[in-house]
Each structure stands twice: as C-alpha cells, then as structure tokens.
N, C-alpha and C positions, 0 to 999 in steps of 0.2 A: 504494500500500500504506500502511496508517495506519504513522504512527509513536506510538508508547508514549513515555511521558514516561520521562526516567531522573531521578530526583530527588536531590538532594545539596542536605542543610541543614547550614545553620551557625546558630552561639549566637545571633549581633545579624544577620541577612539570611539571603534564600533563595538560591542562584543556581538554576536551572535548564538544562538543556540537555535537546537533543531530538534522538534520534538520526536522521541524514541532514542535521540541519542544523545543523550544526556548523562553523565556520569561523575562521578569524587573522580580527580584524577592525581597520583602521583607523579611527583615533579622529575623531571629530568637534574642532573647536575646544571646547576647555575638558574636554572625560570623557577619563576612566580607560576604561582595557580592563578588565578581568575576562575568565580564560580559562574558555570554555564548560566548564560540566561539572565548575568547581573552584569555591572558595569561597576567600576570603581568609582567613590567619588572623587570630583576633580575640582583644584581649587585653581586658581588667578594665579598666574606665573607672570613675570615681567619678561619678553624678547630677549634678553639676556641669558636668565634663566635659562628661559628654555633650551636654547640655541647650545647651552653650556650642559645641558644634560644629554644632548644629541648624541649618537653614537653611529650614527650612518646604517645601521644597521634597522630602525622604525624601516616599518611597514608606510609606504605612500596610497592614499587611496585615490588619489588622482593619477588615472591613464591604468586604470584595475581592471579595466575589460580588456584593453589593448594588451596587455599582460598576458591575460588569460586565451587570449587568442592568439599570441604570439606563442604560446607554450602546448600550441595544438588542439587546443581543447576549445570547449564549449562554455557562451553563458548562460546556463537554465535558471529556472523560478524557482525551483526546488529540489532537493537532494533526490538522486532517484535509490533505488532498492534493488536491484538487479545484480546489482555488486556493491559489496557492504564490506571491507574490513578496513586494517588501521596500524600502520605504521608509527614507530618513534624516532626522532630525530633528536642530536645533539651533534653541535658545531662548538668548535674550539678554536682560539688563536694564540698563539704560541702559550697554551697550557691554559685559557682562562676563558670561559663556559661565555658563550653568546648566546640569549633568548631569541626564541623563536617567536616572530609575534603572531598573537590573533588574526583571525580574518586576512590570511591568506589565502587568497583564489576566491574572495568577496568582489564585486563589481559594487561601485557606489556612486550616486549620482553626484554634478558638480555641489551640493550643498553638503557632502559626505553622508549622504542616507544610502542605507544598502538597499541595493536594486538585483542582484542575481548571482547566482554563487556557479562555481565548476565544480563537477566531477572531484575535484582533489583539490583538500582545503584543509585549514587549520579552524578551530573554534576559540581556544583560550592560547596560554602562553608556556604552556606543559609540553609540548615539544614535538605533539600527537598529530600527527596525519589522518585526515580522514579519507577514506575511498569511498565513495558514495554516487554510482553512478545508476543512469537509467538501462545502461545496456552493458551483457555481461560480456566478459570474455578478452577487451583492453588488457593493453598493459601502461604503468605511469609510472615516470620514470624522478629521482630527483632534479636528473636535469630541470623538467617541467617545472616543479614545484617550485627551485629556484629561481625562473622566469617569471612565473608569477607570482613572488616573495620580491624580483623587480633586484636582487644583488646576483655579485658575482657575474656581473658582464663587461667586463674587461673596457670600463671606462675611467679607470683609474690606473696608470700603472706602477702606483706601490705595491708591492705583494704583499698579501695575507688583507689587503683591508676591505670594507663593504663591495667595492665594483671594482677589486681587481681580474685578472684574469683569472678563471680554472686550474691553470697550470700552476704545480706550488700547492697545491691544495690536493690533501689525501682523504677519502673513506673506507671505514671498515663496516663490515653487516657483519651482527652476532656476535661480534669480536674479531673476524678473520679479516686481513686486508685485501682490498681488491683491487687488482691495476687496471689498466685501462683507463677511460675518460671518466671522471666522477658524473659527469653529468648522466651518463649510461646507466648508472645504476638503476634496476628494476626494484620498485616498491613491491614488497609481498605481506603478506598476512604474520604483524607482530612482529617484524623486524626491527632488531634494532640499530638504526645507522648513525655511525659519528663519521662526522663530516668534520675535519682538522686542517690547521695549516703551523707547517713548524713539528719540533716532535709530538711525536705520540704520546697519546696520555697512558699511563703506567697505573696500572693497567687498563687495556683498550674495554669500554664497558660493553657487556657483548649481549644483556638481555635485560629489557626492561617490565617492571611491572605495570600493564594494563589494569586497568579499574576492572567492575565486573559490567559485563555485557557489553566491552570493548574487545 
C-alpha cells in the first residue's frame, strides 16, 4: 500500500517522516538522532553565526530535484513499496565522523517546502538510507545518493573536503574494503558502508544496529 508523505517544516531545515516507517533509530559514530516526524526547535542566529557553524557539508535544498534527477532517479509524491529496505552510512575525514543530513533525495519548493521525494532518501541525521521505491528489482548505488546529498563532485580541489573529487576517498561495506570507484558501490539490505578519506578508522565498523522494523 503506498505511503503518503506526512510533512512537518521548520524555519532553518525540513525533517520529514513517512508513515509505516517510522522508527527509534541508533546513531551512527558522530550524528545526532532527530525524532521522525519532529523538527528541532530553532532559534535566531546572527549571519555570522551561522556562516561560522557551516561545515560544507549541510544539505542545500535548492536545485533538490535537479539532484535527484541528475542521480538517475525519479521525483515521486510518495515512497512506493515495491522495494523497501535500508542501508547505513558513515563518512569520515581524516578520523572525524561527518553527519549525514536529513532529507536527502527531498525535492523542495523555492520557499523550502517539501514537494516530492526519490526512491533513495535519508529521513533524520542517523546515517540510515532509505530504499523505498515503487518498482522492484533496481539497483542504487552511493554514487546516487551522493549526487543527491549535492557533495563530492569535484568542485573543489582540496582533497578530503565537501566537493572534492572521488579520488582520495575510500569505502568499506560490512567492514571489508572495496576498490574500484566509490561511487559504484551497490546499496543492499542492512549494509553497513563507511565512506572515508585519509586513514582508516581502527577498526573499520563493519555492522550497524537497525531499529526494529528497519
């Protein structure tokens, strides 16, 4: 049965949640939880501030469709059910945990209201992949996710930081390393993928706990 988005905005981010899939989620190394379906309260920051908490690595929700259709994928109204599981993600840079934000693979209109979500998307800041699609049998890759996460496209070229190149940049699933292009990687059911730049973290964390009904 599809599930319908339920939407809840706030002033400075989106959260979203999506009814059936909602769950407590344990944190990855380095992220915050956000509980599905809330939204943190947010106070008055001065341009400064803000600019000085930045880290390049915020989620932009302007040019979020463009993203998501840059990354092969589709913008639908609602998650479909046809294929349902859920991947974990953690990123490091030389040893120090980068969150993953919310409401990736959200489409938002120019006033930041959410207007349509992909196939493969983030809910909260736990680390968790959702695969939530209307047709089964795809495969979605990090590369993807990272296209529409809008880093790591080699518009920068310091290594290791928000839009450097791919290259320089390693992953492991389950703990085992895998060569080839990181973007290659295939998402599967409860994998757990760190995505690193710089050494490896000691040890590599090769399995994550999912919530229940995750």
């Amino acid at each position: 049965m599809k599930k319908q988005l339920a939407v809840t905005a706030a002033l400075a981010g989106i959260t979203l949640a999506v009814a059936g899939c909602s769950a407590t989620v344990t944190p990855g190394p380095g992220t915050a939880v956000s509980t599905p379906g809330t939204s943190a309260p947010t106070t008055a920051s001065s341009p400064a501030a803000s600019a000085a908490a930045s880290t390049g690595w915020e989620l932009k929700p302007q040019g979020s469709a463009d993203r998501i259709k840059a990354a092969g994928l589709q913008v639908l109204n609602a998650e479909g059910a046809a294929e349902h599981f859920h991947a974990h993600l953690d990123v490091l840079v030389d040893g120090k945990p980068v969150a993953v934000p919310a409401d990736i693979g959200f489409s938002f209109t120019p006033a930041g209201q959410p207007n349509g979500i992909s196939a493969l998307h983030s809910h909260d800041k736990s680390g968790i992949i959702h695969i939530e699609a209307p047709t089964a049998g795809a495969t979605y890759t990090l590369g993807q996710f990272l296209t529409e996460w809008g880093v790591l496209d080699g518009t920068d070229p310091t290594p290791g930081t928000p839009h450097s190149a791919q290259d320089g940049w390693s992953v492991a699933v389950n703990g085992v390393p895998r060569d080839g292009k990181i973007a290659d990687v295939v998402l599967k059911a409860h994998d757990e993928v760190v995505l690193f730049h710089g050494a490896a973290p000691t040890p590599v964390p090769a399995t994550f706990t999912f919530p229940a009904g995750l």
